[in-house]
C-alpha positions in Angstrom: -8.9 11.5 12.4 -11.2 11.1 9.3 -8.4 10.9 7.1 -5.9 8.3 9.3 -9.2 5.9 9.1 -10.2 6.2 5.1 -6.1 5.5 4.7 -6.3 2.7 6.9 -9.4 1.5 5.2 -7.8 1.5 1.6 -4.8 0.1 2.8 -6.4 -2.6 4.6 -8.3 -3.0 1.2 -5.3 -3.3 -0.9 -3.8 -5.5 1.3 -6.4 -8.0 1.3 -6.5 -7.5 -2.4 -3.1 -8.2 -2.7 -3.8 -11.1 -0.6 -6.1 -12.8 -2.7 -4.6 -11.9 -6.0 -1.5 -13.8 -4.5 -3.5 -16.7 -4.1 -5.4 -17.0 -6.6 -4.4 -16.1 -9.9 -0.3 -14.8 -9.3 1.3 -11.7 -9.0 2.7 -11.6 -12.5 -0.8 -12.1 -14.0 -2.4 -8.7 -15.2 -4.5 -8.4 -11.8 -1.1 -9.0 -9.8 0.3 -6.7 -11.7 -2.0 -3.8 -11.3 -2.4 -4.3 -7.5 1.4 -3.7 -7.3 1.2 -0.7 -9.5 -1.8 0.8 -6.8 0.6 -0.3 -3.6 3.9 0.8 -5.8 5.2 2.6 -2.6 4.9 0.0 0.0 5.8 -3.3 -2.5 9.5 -1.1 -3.4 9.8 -0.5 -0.3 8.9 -4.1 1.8 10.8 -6.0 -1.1 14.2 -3.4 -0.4 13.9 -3.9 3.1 13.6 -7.8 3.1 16.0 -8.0 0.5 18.9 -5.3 2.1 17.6 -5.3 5.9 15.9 -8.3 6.7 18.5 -10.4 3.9 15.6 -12.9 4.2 12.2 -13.1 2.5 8.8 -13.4 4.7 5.6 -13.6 3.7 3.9 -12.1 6.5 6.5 -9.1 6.9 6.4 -8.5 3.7 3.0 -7.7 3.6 2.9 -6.0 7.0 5.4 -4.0 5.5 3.6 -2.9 2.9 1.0 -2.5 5.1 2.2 0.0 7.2 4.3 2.2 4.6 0.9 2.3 2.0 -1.0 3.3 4.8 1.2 6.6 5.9 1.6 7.0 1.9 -2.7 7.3 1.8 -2.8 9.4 4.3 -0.2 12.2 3.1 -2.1 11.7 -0.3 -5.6 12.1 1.3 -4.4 15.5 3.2 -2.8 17.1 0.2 -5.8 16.2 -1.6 -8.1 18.1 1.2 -6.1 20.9 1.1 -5.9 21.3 -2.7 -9.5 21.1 -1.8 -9.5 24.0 0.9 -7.2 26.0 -1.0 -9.5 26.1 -4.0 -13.0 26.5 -1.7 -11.3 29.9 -0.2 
């Protein structure tokens, strides 16, 4: 359970980062750039499916999109790194 809510924290985190960034100074600027580089699963994958499912772009599905596939991503990272962890402990 630990691990589902540290991956939904970061990836409401990046999210809201992405958010702002957005906003603010553009996703091509150097910032912009980055926070897609940290979200790389979820921005491929939100942009494919809006481009080849959806054949339409939204704002708000995009970014539940990413969302929802960088969350699941977090949370496979965050239990291989616990049991690299474990694995090394025993």
């Amino acid at each position: 359970m630990r691990i589902v809510l540290w991956a939904l924290i970061l990836a409401v985190a990046w999210t809201a980062a992405l958010a702002s960034i957005a906003r603010s100074v553009g996703l091509h600027s150097t910032p912009g750039t980055w926070a897609g580089v940290f979200g790389l699963p979820g921005v491929v994958i939100a942009n494919w499916t809006e481009t080849y499912v959806l054949h339409r772009y939204n704002v708000y599905a995009g970014y539940t999109i990413m969302f929802l596939v960088n969350w699941i991503f977090y949370c496979s990272v965050i239990l291989g790194v616990v049991s690299v962890k474990r694995s090394l402990w025993n």
